[in-house]
N, C-alpha and C positions, 0 to 999 in steps of 0.2 A: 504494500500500500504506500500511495505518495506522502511524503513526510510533512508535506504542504499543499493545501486548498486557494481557491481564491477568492473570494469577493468585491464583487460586484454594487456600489451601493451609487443610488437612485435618488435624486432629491427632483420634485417636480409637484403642479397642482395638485393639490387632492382630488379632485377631480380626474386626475389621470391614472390613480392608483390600479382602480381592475385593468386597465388595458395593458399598463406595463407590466402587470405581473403574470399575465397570457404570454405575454412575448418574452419575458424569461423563463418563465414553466416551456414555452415553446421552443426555449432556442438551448436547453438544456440542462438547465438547474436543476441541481441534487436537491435543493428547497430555497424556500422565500423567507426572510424576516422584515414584517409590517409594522414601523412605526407611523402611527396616525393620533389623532387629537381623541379620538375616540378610546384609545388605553393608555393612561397614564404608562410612562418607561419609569424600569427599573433604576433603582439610583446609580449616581454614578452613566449612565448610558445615552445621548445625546440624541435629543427629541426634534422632529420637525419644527420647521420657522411656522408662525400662524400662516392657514392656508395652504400649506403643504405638505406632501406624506413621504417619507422615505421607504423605499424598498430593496431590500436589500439578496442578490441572489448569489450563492455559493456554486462554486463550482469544481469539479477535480481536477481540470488541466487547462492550462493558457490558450492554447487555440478556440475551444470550447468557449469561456472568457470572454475573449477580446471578440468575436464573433458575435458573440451575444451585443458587447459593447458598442460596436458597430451598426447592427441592428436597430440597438435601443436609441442611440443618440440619430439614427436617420427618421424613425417614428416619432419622436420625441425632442423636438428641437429645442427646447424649453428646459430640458431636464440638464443636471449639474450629474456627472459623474464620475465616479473612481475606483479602480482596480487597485486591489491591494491583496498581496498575499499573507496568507495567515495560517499559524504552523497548526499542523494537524491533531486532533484528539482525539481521544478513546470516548467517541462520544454514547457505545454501547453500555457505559459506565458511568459516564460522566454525567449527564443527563440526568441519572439517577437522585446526585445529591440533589437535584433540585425543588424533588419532590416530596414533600412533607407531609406526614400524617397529622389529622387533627381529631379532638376532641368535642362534641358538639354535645352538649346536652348528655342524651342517655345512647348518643350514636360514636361511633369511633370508625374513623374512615383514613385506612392508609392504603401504600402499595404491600405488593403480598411478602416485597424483601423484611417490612418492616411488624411484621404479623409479631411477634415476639414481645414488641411494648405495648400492644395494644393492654387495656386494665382489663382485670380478671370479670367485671362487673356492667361491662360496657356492650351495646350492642356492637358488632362490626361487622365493618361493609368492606371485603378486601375488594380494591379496582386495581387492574391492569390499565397505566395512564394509557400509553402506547402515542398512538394519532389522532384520539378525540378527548375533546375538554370535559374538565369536571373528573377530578381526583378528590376533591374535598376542601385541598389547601388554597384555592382562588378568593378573593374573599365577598362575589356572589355567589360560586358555590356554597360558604359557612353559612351563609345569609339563610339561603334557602333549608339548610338542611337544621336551622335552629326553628323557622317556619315550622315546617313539619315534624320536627321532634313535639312541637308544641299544640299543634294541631291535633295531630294522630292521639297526644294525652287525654286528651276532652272529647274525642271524636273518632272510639275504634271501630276498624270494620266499614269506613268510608269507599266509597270510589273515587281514586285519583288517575290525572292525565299527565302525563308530563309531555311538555311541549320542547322539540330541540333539545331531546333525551340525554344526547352524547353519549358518555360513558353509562349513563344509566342511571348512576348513585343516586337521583334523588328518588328515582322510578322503587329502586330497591329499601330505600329509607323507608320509604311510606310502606312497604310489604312486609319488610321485617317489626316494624313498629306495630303492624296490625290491619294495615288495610286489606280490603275485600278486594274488588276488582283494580286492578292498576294498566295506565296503557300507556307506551310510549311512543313518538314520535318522532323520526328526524329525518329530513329531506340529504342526509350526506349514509351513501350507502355503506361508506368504512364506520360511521358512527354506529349505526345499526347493527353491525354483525360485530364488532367491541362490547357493547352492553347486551347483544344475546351472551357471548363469552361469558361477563360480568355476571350477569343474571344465571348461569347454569352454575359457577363458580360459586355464587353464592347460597346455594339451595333456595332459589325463587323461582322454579320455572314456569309459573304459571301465570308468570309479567306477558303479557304481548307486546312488543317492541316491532316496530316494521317502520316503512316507509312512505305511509300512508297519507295524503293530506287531510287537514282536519276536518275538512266536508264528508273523507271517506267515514272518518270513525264514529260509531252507533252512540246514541244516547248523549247525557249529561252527567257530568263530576263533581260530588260534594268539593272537592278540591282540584284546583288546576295550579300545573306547574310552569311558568317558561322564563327560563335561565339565559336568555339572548340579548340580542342588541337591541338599544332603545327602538331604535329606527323601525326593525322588525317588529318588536311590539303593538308599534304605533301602526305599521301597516298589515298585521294581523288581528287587531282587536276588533275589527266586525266578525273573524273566523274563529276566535279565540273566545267572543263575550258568552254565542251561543251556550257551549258547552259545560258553563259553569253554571251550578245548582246552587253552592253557599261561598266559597270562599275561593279567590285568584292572586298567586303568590307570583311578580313579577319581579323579574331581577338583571341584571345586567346592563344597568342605568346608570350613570355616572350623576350627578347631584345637579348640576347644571341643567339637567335633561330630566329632572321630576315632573315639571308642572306640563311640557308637552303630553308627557308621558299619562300622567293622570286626568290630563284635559282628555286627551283621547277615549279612556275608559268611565271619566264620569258623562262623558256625552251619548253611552252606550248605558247610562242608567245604575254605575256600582256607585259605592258610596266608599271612598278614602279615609282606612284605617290609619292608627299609628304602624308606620311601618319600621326600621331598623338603618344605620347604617354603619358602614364598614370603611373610614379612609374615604377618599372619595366616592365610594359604590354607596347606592342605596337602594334598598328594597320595596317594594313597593306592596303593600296588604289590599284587596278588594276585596268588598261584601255586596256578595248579590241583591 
């Protein structure tokens, strides 16, 4: 294996982000990393100028690279770029430290390296992170999974939905806590067959998890889950309002983005609980 990678980073309008990151998933990138105003960056890690997103693509050899670069800066006459090499890691490992078990309530949610500390008294959720979000340690994932530890207390043997399921865990929280019917949802097919994994891994097999849209799936949910983008939110809440019976736990909101976010679903008729937040993430509680 090469002892060095390269990188490729992308500074141009936000506006331009999906298209440049086609044309580097197209022109050979091992993977993409997105900075946009939409995720706070890690400390220490240098965030886009207002109005614009950085993208950033790796790659394993110079020709591949520079090809790309070439590419990108004839599509993209706007955009600022730089190739820089960066020495290689064991990222089948390294990766690992970064994911962190948590403690929530009466839930305990790690990866399965870390099965060992979980408390003797805890329920737990082992997730396999892999390529879909929602290990636990995000802090709309805790958001959600203190929601339904709290919910499920007062409320066992409900039907819940989980919306943009990912790994599944919040799908499996509400199962193991005590819910009755549970369904998940996620329009990315690698999401979908991680939290079937998740879900058999856990002894819950009788989560249905698929790829259905929300018009496909039957009935309504004393509880609904969706753990995504404000945006999403906002343009699924007439597909989202149907399906909730008592309670919609939305998450993946940044603070800034509450009151679009709540104008949306109180013009659909919920009524805004106190909800929770985390650092800049907030939660957001509806009552049907």
């Amino acid at each position: 294996m090469s002892q060095t990678y390269l990188s490729l980073t992308v500074e141009l309008p936000e506006e331009a982000s999906e298209s440049v990151q086609d044309v580097l998933h197209e022109s050979g990138a091992l993977g993409l990393e997105v900075r946009d105003r939409e995720t706070p960056t890690m400390p220490g890690v240098r965030g886009p100028n207002p109005g614009e997103t950085i993208v950033i693509g790796y790659f394993e050899d110079r020709e591949t690279a520079e090809a790309a670069q070439a590419q990108v800066a004839e599509s993209f006459p706007e955009a600022r770029l730089g190739l820089e090499e960066q020495p290689q890691q064991d990222w089948s490992n390294e990766w690992k430290s970064l994911i962190k078990s948590v403690h929530v309530g009466r839930l305990w949610v790690g990866p399965p390296w870390d099965v060992a500390n979980a408390p003797a008294d805890a329920v737990r959720l082992v997730i396999e992170p892999k390529m879909a979000f929602g290990t636990g340690d995000h802090p709309t994932t805790a958001l959600c999974l203190a929601a339904v530890d709290a919910y499920m207390k007062d409320h066992p043997g409900v039907s819940v939905l989980d919306v943009g399921t990912g790994t599944g865990v919040l799908a499996i929280a509400a199962k193991k806590l005590g819910a009755g019917r549970v369904v998940g949802t996620d329009n990315d097919p690698t999401s979908v067959e991680l939290a079937r994994e998740n879900i058999a891994d856990n002894g819950t097999p009788d989560i249905d998890v698929s790829g259905k849209e929300l018009t496909q799936v039957d009935g309504t949910f004393d509880l609904v889950l969706a753990n995504i983008l404000a945006n999403t939110l906002i343009e699924l809440a007439p597909l989202i309002a149907p399906k909730v019976k008592d309670r919609a736990i939305l998450a993946g909101v940044l603070a800034h983005q509450r009151a679009d976010v709540e104008a949306a679903y109180r013009n659909l008729g919920f009524k805004v609980l106190p909800g929770a937040q985390q650092g800049e993430w907030v939660r957001i509680d509806l009552q049907r």
